[in-house]
N, C-alpha and C positions, 0 to 999 in steps of 0.2 A: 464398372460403376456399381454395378448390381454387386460383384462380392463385396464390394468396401463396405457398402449398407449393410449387408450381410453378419458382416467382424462386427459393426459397431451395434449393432442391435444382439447379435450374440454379448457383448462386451457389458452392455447394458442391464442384460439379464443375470449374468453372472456375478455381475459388481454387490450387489448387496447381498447377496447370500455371502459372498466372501469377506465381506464389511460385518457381515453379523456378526456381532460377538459372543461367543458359544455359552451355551446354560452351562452354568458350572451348581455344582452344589456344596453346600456352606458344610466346612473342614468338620465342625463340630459331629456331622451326620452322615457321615459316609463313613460306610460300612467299617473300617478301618480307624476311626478314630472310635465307634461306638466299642470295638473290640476291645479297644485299649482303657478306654474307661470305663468297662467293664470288669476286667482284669483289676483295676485300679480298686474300685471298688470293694470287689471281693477282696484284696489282701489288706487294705484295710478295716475290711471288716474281721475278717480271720486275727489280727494285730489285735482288736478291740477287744473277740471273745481271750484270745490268750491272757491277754493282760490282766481280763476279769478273774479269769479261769485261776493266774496266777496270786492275785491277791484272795482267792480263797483260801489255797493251797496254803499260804503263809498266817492265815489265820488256824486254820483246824492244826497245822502243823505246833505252832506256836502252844496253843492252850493245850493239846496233848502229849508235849516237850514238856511245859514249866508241871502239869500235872503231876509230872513222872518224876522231876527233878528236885519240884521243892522242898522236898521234905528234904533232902539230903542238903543244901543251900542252907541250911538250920543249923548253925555251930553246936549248937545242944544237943543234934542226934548222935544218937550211937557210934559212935567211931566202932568198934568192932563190928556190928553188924553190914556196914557199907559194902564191904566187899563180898557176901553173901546177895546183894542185891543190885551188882554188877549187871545184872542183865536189861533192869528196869531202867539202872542208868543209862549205861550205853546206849537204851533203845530211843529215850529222854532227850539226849546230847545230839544223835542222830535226827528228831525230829527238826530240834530248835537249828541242825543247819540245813535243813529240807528250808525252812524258814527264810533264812540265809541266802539261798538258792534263788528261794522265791520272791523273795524284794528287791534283789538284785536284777531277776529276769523283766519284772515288773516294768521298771529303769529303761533297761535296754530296749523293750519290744515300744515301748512309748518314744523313746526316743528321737523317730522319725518323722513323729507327728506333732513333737513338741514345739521342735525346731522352728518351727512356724511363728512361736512365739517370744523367740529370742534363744540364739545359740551357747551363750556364756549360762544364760539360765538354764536351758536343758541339759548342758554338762554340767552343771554345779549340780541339777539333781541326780544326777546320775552318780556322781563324787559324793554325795553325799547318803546315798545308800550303798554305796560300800564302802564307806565309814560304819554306816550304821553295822551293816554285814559283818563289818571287822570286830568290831565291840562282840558281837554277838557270839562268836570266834572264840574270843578270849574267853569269852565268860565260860563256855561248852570245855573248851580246854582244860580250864582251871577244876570245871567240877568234875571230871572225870580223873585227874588225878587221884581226889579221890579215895580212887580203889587199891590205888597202889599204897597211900598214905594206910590205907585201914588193913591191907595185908601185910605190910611191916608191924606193924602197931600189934596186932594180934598175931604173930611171931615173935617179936618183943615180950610176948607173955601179959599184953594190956597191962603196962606199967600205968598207975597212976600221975597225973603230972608231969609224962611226959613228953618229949618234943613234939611228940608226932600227935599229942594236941594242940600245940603251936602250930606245927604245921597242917591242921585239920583249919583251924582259926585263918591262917594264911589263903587257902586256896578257898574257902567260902567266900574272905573278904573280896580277893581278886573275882570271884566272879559275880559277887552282888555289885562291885561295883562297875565291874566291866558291861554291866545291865545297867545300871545307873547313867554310865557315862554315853550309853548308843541312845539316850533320849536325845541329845543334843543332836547331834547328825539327823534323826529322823524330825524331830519338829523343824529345823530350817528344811530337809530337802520338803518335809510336805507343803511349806511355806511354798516354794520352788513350786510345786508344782500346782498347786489354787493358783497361783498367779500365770502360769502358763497356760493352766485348763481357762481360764477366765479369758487371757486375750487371745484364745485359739480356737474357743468356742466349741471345744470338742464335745462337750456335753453341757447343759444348761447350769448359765452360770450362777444361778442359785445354788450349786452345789460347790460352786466354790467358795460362794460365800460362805456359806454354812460352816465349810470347812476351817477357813481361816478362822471364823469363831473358834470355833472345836480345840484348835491346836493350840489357842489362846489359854483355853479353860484347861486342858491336859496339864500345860506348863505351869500353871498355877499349881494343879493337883500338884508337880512333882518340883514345885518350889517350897511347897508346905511340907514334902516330905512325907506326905500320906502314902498307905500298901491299899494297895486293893484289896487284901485280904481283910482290912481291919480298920478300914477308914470308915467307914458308917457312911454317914450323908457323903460327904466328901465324893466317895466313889462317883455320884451322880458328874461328878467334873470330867470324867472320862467318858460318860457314857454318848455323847455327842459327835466324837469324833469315832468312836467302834460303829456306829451307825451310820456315820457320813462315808467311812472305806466300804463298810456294806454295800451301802447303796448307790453306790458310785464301780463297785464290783460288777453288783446285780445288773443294771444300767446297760454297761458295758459291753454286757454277755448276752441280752439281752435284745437292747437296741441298737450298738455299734456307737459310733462316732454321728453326731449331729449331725456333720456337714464334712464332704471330703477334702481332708486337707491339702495346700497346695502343694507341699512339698511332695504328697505321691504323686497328683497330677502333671508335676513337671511343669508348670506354669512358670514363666521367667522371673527370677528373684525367687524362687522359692527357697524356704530357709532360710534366707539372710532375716 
């Protein structure tokens, strides 16, 4: 009689500890998810400096490519002298696809983050700077010919009225307008991407407003057919949107990304 009392009163002790239901600690904080968001973190912050880092790269690239190149873009320059200044070209032609490179890179490292804000959208920007890429392509192709035009030409014995000032006329045209035509591609994909930075909230959406203005005023500028070189007032229609990639560069590089996007976090539905 005494054991039975014994079991039941051991039984009775045991019963709620084994009932307890154990401390557990919330997913978000253990050790093991702080690790991962962690990680998360940093490579979207590393994604952010790149991207900045990249749209610099394709600005300094750009203005000390067309520096180099435009004068030769000039149907009226010297066709003999071109190929004497083959080096300035070439070096010219190389910047503007460092450019190339770098708007394309641009594209891609954001890509991941885009997503967030619609996947049809983030591929269309991404298709749409290398569109632009490509324009850009032709146009570098077309004037580095060139050189070859101007060492015929001056082996020729610089005939006057010669072909090979048709063909000097030809290969400026092809790449003033191969410049011409990579406006299109870049003003929709930057459309593309205010509209993604806006519902993605990757950085503060005043700057994508701004933006959207900006691209607005550009396309005007180059509906009017104004040069930057020689448009006077006019120029001020560009100058909105040089300051808006600025600051949205600097930003970047600077601060990272507003808020982590779901898509690195691996949150369910991310991307869709």
């Amino acid at each position: 009689m005494n054991v039975t009392t014994n079991i039941r009163q051991a039984a009775r002790t045991v019963t709620p500890a084994a009932t307890t239901p154990a401390a557990t600690t919330p997913a978000a904080t253990t050790p093991a998810a702080m690790s991962v968001r962690s990680r998360s973190e940093g490579s979207s912050r590393t994604a952010a400096r790149a991207a900045g880092v990249l749209f610099f790269i394709s600005y300094v690239s750009t203005f000390a490519g067309v520096a180099l190149v435009a004068p030769m873009r000039d149907v009226g320059h010297d066709l003999a002298l071109i190929h004497t200044e083959s080096g300035r070209l070439v070096a010219g032609v190389l910047l503007e696809f460092c450019n190339v490179a770098a708007i394309i890179g641009f594209a891609v490292v954001l890509l991941p983050y885009l997503r967030r804000g619609g996947e049809a959208l983030a591929h269309g920007y991404v298709g749409m700077r290398v569109l632009e890429g490509a324009a850009y392509l032709i146009a570098g192709v077309a004037t580095a010919s060139l050189i070859t035009v101007s060492e015929r030409y001056v082996a020729a014995g610089s005939p006057g009225g010669s072909p090979y000032r048709a063909a000097q006329a030809v290969a400026v045209g092809q790449s003033n307008w191969a410049v011409t035509v990579a406006f299109a591609p870049f003003a929709v994909g930057a459309l593309l991407l205010y509209v993604l930075l806006f519902r993605t909230r990757l950085v503060p959406r005043y700057i994508a407003v701004w933006g959207v203005v900006a691209v607005a005023l550009a396309t005007v500028f180059n509906l009017i057919g104004a040069d930057v070189t020689t448009a006077g007032p006019a120029v001020l229609l560009v100058v909105p949107i040089v300051l808006n990639e600025l600051w949205l560069a600097g930003r970047l590089i600077v601060k990272g990304f507003d808020q982590q996007p779901a898509a690195v976090q691996g949150a369910p539905g991310a991307g869709r």
